[in-house]
C-alpha positions as semicolon CSV with decimal commas, in nm:
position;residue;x (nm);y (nm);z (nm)
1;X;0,000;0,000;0,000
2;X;0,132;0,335;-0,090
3;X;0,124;0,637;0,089
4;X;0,052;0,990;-0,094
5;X;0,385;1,106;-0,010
6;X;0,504;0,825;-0,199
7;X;0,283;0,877;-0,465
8;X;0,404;1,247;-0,518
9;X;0,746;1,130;-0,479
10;X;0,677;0,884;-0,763
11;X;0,465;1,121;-0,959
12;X;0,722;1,440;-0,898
13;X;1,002;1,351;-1,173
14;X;0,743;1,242;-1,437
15;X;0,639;1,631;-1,412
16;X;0,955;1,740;-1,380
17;X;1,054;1,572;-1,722
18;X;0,785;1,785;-1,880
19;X;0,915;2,039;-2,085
20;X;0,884;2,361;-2,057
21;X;0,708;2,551;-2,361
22;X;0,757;2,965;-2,357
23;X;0,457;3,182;-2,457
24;X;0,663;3,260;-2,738
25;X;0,725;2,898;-2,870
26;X;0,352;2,833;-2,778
27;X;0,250;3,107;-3,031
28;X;0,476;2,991;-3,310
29;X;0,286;2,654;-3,270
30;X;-0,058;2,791;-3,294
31;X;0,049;3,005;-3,632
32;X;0,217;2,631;-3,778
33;X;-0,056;2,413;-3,626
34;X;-0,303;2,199;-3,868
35;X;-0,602;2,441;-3,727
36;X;-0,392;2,737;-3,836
37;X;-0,299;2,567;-4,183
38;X;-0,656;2,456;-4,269
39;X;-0,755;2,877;-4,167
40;X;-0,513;2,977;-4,377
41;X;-0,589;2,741;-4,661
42;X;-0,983;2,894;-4,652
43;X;-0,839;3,225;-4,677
44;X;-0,671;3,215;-4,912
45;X;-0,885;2,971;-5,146
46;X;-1,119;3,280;-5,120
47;X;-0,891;3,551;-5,197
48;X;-0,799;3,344;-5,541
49;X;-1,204;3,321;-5,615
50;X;-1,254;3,704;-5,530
51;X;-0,909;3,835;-5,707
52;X;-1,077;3,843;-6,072
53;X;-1,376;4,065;-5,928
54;X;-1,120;4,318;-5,777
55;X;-0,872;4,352;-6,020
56;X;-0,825;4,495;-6,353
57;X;-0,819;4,310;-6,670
58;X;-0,435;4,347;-6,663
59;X;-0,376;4,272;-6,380
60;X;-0,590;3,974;-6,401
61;X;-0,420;3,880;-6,698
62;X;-0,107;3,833;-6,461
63;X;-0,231;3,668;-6,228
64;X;-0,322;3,424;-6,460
65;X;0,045;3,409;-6,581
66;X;0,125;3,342;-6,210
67;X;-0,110;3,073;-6,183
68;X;0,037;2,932;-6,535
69;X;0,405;2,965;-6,438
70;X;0,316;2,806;-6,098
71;X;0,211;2,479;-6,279
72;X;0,527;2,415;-6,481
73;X;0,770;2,553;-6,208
74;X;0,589;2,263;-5,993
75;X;0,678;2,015;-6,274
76;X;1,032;2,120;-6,251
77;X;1,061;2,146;-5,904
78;X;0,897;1,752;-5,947
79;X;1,220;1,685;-6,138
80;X;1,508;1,898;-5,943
81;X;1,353;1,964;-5,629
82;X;1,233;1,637;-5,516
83;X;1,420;1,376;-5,739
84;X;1,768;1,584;-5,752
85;X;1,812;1,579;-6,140
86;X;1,911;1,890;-6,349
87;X;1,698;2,018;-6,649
88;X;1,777;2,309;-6,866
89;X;1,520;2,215;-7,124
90;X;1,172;2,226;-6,947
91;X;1,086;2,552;-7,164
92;X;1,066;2,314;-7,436
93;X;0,825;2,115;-7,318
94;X;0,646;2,427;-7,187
95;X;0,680;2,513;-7,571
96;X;0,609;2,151;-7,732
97;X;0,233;2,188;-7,501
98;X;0,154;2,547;-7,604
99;X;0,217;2,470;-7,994
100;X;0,040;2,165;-7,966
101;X;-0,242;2,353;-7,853
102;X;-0,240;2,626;-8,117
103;X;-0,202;2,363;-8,390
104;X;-0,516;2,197;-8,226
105;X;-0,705;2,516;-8,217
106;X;-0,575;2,717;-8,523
107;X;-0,709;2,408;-8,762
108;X;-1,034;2,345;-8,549
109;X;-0,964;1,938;-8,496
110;X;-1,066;1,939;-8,127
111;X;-1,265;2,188;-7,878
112;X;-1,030;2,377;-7,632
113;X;-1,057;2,177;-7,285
114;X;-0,941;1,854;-7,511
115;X;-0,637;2,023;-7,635
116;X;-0,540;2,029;-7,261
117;X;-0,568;1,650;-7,263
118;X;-0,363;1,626;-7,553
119;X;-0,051;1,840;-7,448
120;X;-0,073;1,632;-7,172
121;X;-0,017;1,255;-7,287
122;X;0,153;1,412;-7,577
123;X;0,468;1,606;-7,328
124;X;0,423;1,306;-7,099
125;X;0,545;1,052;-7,407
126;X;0,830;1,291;-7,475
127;X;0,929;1,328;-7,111
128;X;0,947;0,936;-7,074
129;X;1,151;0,948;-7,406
130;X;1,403;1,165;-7,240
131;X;1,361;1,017;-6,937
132;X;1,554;0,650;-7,068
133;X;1,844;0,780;-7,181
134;X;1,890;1,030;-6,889
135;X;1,919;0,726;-6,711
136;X;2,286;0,736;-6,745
137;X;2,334;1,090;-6,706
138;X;2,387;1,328;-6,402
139;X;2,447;1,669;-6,316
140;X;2,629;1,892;-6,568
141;X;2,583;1,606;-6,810
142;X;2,235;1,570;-6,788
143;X;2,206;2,005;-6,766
144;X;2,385;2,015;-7,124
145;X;2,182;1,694;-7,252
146;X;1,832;1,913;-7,180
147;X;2,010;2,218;-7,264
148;X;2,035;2,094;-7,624
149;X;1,688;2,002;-7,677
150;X;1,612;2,371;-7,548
151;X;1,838;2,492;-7,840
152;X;1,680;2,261;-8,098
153;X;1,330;2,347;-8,073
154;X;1,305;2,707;-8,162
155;X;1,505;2,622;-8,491
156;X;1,245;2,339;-8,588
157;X;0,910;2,528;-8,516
158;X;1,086;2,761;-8,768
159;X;1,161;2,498;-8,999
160;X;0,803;2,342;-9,031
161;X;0,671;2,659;-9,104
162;X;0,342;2,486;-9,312
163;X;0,214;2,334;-8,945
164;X;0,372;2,607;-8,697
165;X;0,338;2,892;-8,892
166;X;0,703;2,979;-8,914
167;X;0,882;3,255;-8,747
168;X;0,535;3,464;-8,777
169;X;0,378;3,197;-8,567
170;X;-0,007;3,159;-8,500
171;X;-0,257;3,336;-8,412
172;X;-0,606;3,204;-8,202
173;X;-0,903;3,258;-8,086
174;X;-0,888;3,268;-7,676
175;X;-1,186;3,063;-7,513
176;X;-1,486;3,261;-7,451
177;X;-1,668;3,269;-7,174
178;X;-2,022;3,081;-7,166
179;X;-2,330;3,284;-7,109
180;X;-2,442;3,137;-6,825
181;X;-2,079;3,210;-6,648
182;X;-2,175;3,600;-6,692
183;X;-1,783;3,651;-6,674
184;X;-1,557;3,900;-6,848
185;X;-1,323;3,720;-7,089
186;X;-0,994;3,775;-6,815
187;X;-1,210;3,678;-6,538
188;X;-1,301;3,365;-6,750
189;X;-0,944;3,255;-6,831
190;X;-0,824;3,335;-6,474
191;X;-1,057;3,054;-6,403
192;X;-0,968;2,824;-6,606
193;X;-0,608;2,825;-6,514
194;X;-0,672;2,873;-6,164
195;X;-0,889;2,536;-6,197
196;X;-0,593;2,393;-6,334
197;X;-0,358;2,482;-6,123
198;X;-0,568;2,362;-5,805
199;X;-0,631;2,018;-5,966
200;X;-0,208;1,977;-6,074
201;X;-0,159;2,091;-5,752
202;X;-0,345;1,834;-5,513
203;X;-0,239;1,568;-5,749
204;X;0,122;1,634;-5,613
205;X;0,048;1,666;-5,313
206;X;-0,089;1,346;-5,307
207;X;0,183;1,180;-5,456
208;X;0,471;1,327;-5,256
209;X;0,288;1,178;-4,981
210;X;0,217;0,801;-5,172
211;X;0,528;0,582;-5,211
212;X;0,625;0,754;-5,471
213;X;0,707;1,054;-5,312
214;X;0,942;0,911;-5,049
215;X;1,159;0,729;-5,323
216;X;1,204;1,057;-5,515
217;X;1,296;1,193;-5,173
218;X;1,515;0,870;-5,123
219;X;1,694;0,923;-5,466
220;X;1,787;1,288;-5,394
221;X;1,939;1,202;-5,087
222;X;2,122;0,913;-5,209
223;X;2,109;0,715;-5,507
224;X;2,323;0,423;-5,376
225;X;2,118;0,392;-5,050
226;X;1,777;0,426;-5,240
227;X;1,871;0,152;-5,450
228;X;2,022;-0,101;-5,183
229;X;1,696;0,034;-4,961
230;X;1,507;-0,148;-5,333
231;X;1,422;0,165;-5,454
232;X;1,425;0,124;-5,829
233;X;1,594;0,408;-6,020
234;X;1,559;0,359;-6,365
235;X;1,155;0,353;-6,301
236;X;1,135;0,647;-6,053
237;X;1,397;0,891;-6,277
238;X;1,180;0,822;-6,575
239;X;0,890;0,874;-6,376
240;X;0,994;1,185;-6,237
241;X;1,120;1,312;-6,640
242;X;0,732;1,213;-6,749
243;X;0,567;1,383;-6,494
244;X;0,781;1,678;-6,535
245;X;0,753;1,699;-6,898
246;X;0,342;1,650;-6,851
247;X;0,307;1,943;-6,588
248;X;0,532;2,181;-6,872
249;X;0,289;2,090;-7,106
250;X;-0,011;2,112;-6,924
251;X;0,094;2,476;-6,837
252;X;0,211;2,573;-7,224
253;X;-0,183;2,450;-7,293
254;X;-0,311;2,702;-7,069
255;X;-0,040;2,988;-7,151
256;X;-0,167;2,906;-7,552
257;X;-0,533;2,994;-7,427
258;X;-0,429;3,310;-7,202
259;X;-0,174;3,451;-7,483
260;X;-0,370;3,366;-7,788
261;X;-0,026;3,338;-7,992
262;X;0,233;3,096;-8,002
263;X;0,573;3,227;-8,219
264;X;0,913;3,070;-8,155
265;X;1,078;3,374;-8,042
266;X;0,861;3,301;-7,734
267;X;1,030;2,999;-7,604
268;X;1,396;3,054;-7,637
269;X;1,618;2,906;-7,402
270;X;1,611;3,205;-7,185
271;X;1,257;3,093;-7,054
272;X;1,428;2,748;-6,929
273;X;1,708;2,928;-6,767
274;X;1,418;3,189;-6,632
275;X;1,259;2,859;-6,481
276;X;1,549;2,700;-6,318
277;X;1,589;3,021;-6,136
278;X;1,210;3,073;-6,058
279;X;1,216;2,751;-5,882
280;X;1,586;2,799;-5,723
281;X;1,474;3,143;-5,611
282;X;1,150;3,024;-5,447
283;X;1,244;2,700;-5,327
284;X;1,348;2,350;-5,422
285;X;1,102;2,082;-5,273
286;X;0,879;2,293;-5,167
287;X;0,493;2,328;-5,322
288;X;0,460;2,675;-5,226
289;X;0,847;2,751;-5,328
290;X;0,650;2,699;-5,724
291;X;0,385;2,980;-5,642
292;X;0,681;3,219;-5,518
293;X;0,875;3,129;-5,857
294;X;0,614;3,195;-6,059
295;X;0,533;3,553;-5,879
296;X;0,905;3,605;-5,925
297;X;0,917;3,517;-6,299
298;X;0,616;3,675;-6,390
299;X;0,658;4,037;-6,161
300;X;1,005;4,138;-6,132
301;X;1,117;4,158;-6,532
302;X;0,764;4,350;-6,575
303;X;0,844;4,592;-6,302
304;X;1,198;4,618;-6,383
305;X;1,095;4,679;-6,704
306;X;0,986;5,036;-6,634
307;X;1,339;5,126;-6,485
308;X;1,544;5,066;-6,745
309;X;1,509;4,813;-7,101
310;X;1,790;4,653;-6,966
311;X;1,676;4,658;-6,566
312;X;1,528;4,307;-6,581
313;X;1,820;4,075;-6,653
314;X;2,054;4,295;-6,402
315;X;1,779;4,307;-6,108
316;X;1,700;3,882;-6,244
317;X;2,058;3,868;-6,139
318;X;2,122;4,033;-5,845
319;X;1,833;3,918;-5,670
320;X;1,884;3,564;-5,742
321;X;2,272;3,628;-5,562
322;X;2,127;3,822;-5,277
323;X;1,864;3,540;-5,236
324;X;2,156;3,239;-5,282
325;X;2,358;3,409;-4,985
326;X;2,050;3,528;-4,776
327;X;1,798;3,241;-4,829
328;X;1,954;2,960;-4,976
329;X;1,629;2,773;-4,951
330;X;1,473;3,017;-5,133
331;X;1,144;3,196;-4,992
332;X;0,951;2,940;-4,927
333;X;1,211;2,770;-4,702
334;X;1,324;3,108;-4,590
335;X;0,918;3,132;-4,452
336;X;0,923;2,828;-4,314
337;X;1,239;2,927;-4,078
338;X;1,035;3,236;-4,019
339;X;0,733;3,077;-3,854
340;X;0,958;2,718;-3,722
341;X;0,932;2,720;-3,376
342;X;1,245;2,711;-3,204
343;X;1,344;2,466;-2,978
């Protein structure tokens, strides 16, 4: 039989092992807690839906941009954020989508949503292409491989100038809105990316978080411990190149709808580069770090633009230095420091 003193000596340490949590810490937990994300995920769901009604045309029509860079950087960052493989051709694929799209459109073979589907299957075949012989390739190998098929493209749509239209490209009709919709045509096409863009970006979410996920993590990491752990490389690398490619294309679809001209001056190799440093900038693996690329690809060359002609690729430099030394991470990982609590 025991006493209560010996039950509050027993009892005593157990409390005593507790640990202490600040105010301060206890705060930082409430802002990063599930409750807090689910909040924040409301608000913002209905900022997107009430942004067209606010804004101007323009700057709808950027937003929209933002919402259709957001979808390829998250293919890339699918390929070099998550899986740890370097690709300085995903503007092609970007490209390959929004021409297949105008071709689609321009000769009136298929209604607009399908042409979606198409760049789709069409950029995930090429992607899983690429994806075999990249097998053997890594780092600055595999960056010059991809670099080359950047470099190729704009020279063939040129080429083919009876399908593409040449160096004068084509020009479509964007996707009205239906009368029932009572939207304005920018408030219409915001939409339809923005639909886009939520439905590409719960489908990887949900796969980071399936097996797949974890051996694209695995393979970052290390290759050698993935594979003796029976992760199987040649499937996942291939997978990760497919999936890549698909997202690239899915977003040139929607950029062919928003623009309502495809030319080959308008995927030159500078829009890979500007895409490997959209994602670098705002964050590798890291969902949100595509949404921060995209609002840095889309904003700072426009705004720089009215500085100086040449303001945009000096500021696209600097700030991707000052962000290397300051935020290596990038923003998004740079926010998520911001709101960590600290132990």
């Amino acid at each position: 039989m025991t006493t209560g003193r010996e039950t509050t000596r027993r009892t005593a340490p157990a409390e005593a092992d507790t640990p202490y949590v600040s105010p301060r810490e206890r705060a930082a937990r409430l802002l990063t807690g599930r409750p807090a994300r689910w909040t924040f995920a409301a608000v913002l769901a209905v900022a997107l839906i009430y942004a067209p009604f606010y804004f101007v045309p323009f700057r709808n029509f950027q937003l929209t941009l933002v919402l259709v860079y957001a979808v390829a950087l998250l293919g890339l960052n699918l390929l070099v954020g998550y899986s740890g493989q370097i690709s300085l051709g995903h503007g092609a694929f970007f490209a390959i989508g929004a021409y297949a799209t105008a071709i689609l459109m321009y000769r009136g073979l298929v209604p607009y949503p399908v042409t979606l589907v198409v760049a789709a299957v069409l950029c995930f075949a090429l992607g899983f292409a690429l994806g075999v012989p990249a097998l053997r390739l890594r780092g600055l190998y595999l960056a010059v491989v991809t670099l080359s098929i950047g470099l190729f493209l704009q020279p063939f749509l040129k080429r083919f100038g009876s399908l593409t239209g040449g160096a004068m490209g084509l020009t479509i009709p964007k996707p009205e809105p239906p009368a029932w919709s009572g939207l304005a045509p920018d408030q219409w096409l915001y939409f339809l990316a923005l639909l886009v863009a939520a439905v590409t970006f719960a489908l990887v979410w949900c796969l980071m978080r399936s097996r797949v996920g974890r051996a694209l993590l695995a393979i970052r990491e290390n290759e050698t411990a993935a594979e003796v752990m029976g992760v199987r490389l040649a499937f996942y690398k291939t997978f990760a190149f497919a999936w890549s490619a698909m997202l690239a294309g899915i977003a040139g679809a929607v950029y062919t709808w928003v623009i309502g001209f495809v030319s080959p001056d308008s995927f030159t190799i500078v829009l890979s580069i500007t895409l490997l440093a959209g994602i670098v900038v705002g964050g590798l693996g890291s969902m949100s770090g595509a949404v921060f690329g995209a609002l840095f690809v889309e904003f700072v060359p426009s705004v720089s633009q009215d500085v100086n002609e040449a303001a945009p690729g000096i500021i696209f430099g600097l700030l991707i230095i000052v962000v290397m030394f300051a935020a290596p991470t990038g923003f998004a990982g740079l926010l998520r420091r911001l709101l960590a609590v600290r132990k």
